[in-house]
N, C-alpha and C positions, 0 to 999 in steps of 0.2 A: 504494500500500500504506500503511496505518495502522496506526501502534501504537497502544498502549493510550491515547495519549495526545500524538500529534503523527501526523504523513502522514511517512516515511521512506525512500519511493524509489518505483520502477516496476518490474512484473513484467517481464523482459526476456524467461525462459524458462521452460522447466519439464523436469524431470528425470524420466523415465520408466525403472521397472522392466521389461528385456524379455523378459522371462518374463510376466508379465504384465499389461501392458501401463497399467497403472496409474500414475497419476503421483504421485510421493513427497515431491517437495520442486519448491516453486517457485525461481527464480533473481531474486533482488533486485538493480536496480542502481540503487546512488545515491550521490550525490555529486555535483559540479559537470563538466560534460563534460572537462574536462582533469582532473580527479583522480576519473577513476567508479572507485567498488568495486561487485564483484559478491562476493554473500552466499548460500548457498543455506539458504532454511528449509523447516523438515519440514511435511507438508502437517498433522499433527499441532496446529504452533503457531499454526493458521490458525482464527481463532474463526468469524467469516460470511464471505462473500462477499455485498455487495447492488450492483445495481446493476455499476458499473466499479469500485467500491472493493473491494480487500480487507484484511478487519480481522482483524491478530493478536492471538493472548493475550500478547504483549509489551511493554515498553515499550521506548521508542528507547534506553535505555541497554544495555536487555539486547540490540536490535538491532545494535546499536554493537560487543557484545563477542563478536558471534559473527567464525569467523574470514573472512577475505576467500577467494576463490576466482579461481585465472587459469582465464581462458576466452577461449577462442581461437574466431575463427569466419572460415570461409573465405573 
């Protein structure tokens, strides 16, 4: 994933509305493997998709200031 202006993590997941099956917010996780945060952005703040990149209307500050998210996986 890239900001506006740096690469700021890896899609981990994606959040899907189920009523409608639609997905709303991707799940970022980035950080160093002993300190990863997971962040979820709105599919909204997502400017393209090319290739394996995806590019947001962000930059890594405002990346930075969204809040963290615990996610647990079995």
């Amino acid at each position: 994933v890239k900001a506006t202006d740096a690469f700021v993590g890896q899609v981990n997941d994606f959040v899907v509305d189920p009523e409608t099956g639609y997905i709303t917010h991707i799940v970022l996780r980035e950080g160093l493997p002993w300190d990863k945060k997971y962040i979820t952005i709105a599919i909204t703040k997502i400017d393209h998709i090319d290739e394996s990149v995806v590019y947001l209307k962000l930059n890594k500050k405002e990346v930075k200031q969204l809040p963290a998210i615990p996610v647990r996986y079995p």
